[in-house]
Each structure stands twice: as structure tokens, then as C-alpha cells.
C-alpha positions in Angstrom: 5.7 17.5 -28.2 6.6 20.8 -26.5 10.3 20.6 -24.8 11.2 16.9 -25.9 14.3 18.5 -27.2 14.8 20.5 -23.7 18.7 19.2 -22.4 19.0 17.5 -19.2 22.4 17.6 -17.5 22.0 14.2 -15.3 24.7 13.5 -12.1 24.5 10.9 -9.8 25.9 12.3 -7.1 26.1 11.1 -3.2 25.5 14.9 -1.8 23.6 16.6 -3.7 23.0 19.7 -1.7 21.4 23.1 -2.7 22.9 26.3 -3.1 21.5 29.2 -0.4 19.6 31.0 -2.7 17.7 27.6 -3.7 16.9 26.1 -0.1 13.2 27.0 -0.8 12.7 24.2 -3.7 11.1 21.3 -2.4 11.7 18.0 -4.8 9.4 15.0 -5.6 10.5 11.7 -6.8 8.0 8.8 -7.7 8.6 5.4 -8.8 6.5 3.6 -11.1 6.3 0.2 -11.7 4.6 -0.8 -15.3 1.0 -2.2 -14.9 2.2 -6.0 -16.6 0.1 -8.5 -17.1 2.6 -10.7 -18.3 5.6 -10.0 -15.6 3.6 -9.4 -12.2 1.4 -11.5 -9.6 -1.5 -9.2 -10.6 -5.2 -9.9 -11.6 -5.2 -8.7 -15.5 -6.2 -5.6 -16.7 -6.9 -5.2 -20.3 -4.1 -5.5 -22.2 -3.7 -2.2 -23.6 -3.3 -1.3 -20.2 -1.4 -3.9 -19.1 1.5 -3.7 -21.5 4.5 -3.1 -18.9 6.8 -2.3 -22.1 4.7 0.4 -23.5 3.9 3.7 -21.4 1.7 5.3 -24.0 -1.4 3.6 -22.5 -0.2 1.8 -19.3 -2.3 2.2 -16.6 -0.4 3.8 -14.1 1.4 6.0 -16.7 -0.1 6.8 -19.7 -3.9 6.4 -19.3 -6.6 8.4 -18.0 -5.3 8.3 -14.2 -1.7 7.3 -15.1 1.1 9.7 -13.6 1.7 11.4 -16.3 -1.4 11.6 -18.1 -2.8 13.0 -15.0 -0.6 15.3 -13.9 0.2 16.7 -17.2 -3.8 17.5 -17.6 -3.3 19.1 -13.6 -3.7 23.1 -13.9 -1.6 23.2 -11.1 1.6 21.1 -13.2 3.4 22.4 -16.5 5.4 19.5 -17.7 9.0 20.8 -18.3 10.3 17.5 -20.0 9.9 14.1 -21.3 13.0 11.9 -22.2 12.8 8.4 -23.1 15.1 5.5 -21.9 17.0 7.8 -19.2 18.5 5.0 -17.9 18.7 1.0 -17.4 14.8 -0.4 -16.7 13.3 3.1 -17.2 11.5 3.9 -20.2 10.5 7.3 -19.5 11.4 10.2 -17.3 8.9 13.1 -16.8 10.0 16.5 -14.7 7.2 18.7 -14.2 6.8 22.2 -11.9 4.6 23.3 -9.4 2.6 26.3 -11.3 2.4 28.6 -8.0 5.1 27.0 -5.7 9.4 26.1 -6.4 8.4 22.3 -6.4 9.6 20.2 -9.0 8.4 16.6 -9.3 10.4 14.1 -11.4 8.9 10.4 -12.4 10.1 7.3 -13.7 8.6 4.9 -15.5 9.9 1.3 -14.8 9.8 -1.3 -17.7 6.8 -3.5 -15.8 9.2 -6.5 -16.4 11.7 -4.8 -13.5 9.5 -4.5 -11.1 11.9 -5.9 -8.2 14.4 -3.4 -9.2 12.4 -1.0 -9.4 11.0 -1.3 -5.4 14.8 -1.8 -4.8 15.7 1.6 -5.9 12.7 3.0 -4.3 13.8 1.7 -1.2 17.2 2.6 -1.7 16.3 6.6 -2.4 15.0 6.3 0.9 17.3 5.3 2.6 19.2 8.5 1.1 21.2 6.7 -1.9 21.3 7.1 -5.4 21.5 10.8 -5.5 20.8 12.3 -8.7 21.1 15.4 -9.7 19.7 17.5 -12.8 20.1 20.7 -13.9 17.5 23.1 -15.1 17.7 26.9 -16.5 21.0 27.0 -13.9 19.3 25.2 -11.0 20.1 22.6 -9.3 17.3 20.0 -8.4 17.9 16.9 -6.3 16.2 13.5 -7.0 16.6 9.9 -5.8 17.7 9.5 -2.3 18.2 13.7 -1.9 14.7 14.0 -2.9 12.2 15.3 -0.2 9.5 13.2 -1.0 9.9 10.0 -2.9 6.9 7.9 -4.0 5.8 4.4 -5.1 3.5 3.6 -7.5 2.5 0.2 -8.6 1.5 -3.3 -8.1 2.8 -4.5 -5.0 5.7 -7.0 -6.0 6.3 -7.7 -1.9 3.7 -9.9 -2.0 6.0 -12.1 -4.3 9.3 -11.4 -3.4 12.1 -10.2 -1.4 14.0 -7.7 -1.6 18.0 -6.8 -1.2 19.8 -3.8 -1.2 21.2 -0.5 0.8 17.9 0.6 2.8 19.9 1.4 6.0 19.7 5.3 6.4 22.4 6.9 5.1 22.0 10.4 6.7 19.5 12.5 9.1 17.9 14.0 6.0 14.5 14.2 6.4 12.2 12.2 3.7 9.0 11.4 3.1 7.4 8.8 1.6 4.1 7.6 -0.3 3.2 4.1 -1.0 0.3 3.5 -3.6 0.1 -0.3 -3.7 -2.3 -2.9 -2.1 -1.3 -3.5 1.4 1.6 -1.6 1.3 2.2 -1.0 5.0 2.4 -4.8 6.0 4.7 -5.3 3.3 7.2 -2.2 3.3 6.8 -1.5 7.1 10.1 -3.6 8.0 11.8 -2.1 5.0 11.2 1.4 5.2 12.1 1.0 8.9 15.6 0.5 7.9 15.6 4.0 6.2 14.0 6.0 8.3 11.8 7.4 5.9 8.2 8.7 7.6 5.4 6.7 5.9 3.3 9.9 4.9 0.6 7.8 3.1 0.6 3.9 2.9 -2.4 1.7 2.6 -3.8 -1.2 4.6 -5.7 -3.5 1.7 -6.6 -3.5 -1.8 -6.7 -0.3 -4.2 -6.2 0.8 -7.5 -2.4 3.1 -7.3 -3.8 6.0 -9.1 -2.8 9.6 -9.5 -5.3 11.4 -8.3 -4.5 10.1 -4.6 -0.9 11.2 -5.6 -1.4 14.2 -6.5 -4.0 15.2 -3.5 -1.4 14.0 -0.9 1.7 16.3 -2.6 -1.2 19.4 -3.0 -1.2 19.0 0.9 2.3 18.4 1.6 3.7 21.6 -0.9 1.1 23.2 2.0 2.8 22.1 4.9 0.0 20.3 6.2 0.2 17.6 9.1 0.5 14.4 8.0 -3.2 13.3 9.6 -4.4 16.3 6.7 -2.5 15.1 4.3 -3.8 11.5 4.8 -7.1 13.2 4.8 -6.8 14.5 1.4 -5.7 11.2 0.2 -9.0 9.6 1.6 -11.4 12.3 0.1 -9.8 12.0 -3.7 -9.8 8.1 -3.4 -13.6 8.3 -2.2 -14.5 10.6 -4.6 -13.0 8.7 -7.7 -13.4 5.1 -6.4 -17.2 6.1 -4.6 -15.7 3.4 -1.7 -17.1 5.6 0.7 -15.4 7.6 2.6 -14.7 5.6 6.0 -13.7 3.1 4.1 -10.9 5.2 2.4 -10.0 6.5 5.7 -9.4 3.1 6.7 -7.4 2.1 3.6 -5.3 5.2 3.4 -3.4 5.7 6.6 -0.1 7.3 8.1 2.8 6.5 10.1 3.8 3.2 11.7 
């Protein structure tokens, strides 16, 4: 595959802070959690799609309307890297590039089995920790909790556990954040509180965490938009995938507290 073989210069680093002549790039972080039939409180899937060890085919990675199937198929994406096993629980790291603006989106997928560390470290970034840094063609992009806009994807392992780690806010950085799981505001809303993140797009029952709502929420915020358009855009690309009609996305996908 094109760029495998491209070298990334990883840092974790607790200020990771842009030089002048880069304060227009804009950086996207998004956590996924392994569809896993095995290892998660979820209603199976087929298990080609359920296989939270293998990203080839998972459902929220590899498939049709996985992260990066879809956004490596997006005309508005060039994918810049894949590297396996980055780190501990992750079995694939993507970085892909806004074609017309300097916004760089890195993913993670999370071994399905690791889902609790996986929401911890999502929290965490949040809350502005876990800085990582990576360089590319002599830029400097920062991920984890110096990211802009840092993302969930995934069952929602809240509904089956607790969670423990650094979530109070670390700094008046401003972040962002998505949540595509089933119910995810009643069951991150006293979390996320602790960071200080602004809930740009959460939901309020069940749904499937697919990319397409992803990627319509980030084509709105690269824009600028308000958060009630950027909701908006969620809404139309989950009714006009999941025909749910389009009230009824409205009333799943919402923003703010």
C-alpha cells in the first residue's frame, strides 16, 4: 500500500504547541474501540465484523462505514499513513489530510478487547493529557490531549463499567469533542464535565457509530460552523444512511449539556 513505509517521528509530549507559521492547522483525534463480539456488552454482529482483534473487516474500522474505509474512499481525505501496532492496545494508526484545508485527522484503532482503556484515554485527551506529537514533511502536528477535536467511536463500554483516570482539565485549551456511541450523553456527561471538553455531538439512545456521521460533523466544523449546524449535519447524514427519519435523528444527535 502507498506510504506504509512513510516515517513517523512519535513524542509524547505535555505541551505540544505550534510554531507561528503553523497556527492555522487544525488537528483531529478519534478513538476507536474494536466492534467485539467476544469482549463487549454488545448485541452480535456477524463475526467478520465483530472480530475486535482484526481491523481488516471490523465494523467500525475496516468495513464499508468503518473509519478508515470510509474516509480513505472520502474525495475530500488522502490518507498520508498507515502503521500497525503504534503502541500498547492499538492495532493501527491512520493520519490522513484535509484535501482543500491544513487539517490533519489521526485515528486509532483500539484492540476491541481494551475497550475500558481505550474510553480512558479518550477521556484523558480531553482533559488535555497524553500529548502526542508527530512529525510530518517538517511539521509539527499535535494529537491526544493537544488535539482540537478528539472523537469516540464505539460501543458504549459505560453502560458496563467505570471508569478511572486524569479527566480533570489540565489547561484552558479549547477542545471539542464527538461521541458516537448509544446513549453517550447520559453516560459521559459527568465525565467529560471534568474536562471541560464542549460536547459538539453526542447522542441520546441507540445508533450504529458510523463514519459517515463523523465525517459530516468535522466537514462542518473545518467550516467553522455553530455547533447547532454542525449537529445538523450530523442528523441529515445519519437520516440519509440509516432512513430513521429525520426528526428522529435530530432527536438522537444532539449538542451541548
Amino acid at each position: 500500500m502507498k506510504n506504509l513505509n512513510l516515517l513517523f517521528l512519535i513524542v509524547f509530549s505535555f505541551n505540544c504547541s505550534f510554531s507561528q507559521k503553523n497556527k492555522d492547522i487544525k488537528t483531529i483525534h478519534v478513538f476507536v474501540a474494536l466492534c467485539d463480539n467476544v469482549n463487549q456488552g454488545i448485541v452480535p454482529v456477524p463475526k467478520k465484523l465483530g472480530n475486535g482483534q482484526d481491523t481488516k473487516s471490523n465494523l467500525y474500522w475496516g468495513a464499508m462505514y468503518g473509519v478508515k474505509s470510509y474516509f480513505k474512499r472520502s474525495k475530500d481525505w488522502v490518507l498520508i499513513s498507515t502503521k500497525p501496532n503504534p503502541q500498547k492496545n492499538i492495532l493501527e494508526r491512520v493520519l490522513f489530510k484535509h484535501k482543500t484545508s491544513n487539517t490533519y485527522l489521526l485515528a486509532d484503532a483500539y484492540n476491541g478487547k481494551y475497550i475500558k482503556q481505550t474510553t480512558i484515554d479518550f477521556l484523558e485527551a480531553n482533559a488535555g493529557n497524553n500529548g502526542l506529537k508527530i512529525e510530518y514533511k517538517g511539521t509539527e502536528l499535535c494529537f491526544g490531549g493537544d488535539a482540537n477535536l478528539i472523537s469516540y467511536v464505539g460501543h458504549d463500554g459505560l453502560m458496563e463499567f467505570s471508569v478511572e483516570g486524569d479527566f480533570k482539565q489540565k489547561n484552558s485549551k479549547k477542545r471539542d469533542a464527538i461521541i458516537l456511541a448509544c446513549v453517550s450523553k447520559d453516560y459521559f456527561k459527568s465525565y467529560l464535565k471534568k474536562t471541560k471538553s464542549n460536547p459538539l455531538v453526542w447522542t441520546t439512545g441507540l445508533m450504529a457509530p458510523e463514519a459517515y456521521t463523523l465525517k459530516a460533523s468535522i466537514d462542518g466544523w473545518i467550516l467553522n460552523e455553530t455547533d447547532i449546524q454542525i449537529r445538523e449535519r450530523a442528523a441529515q447524514a445519519y437520516h440519509k444512511y440509516q432512513k430513521c427519519g429525520i426528526r428522529g435523528a435530530r432527536r438522537l444527535l444532539v449538542t451541548g449539556y
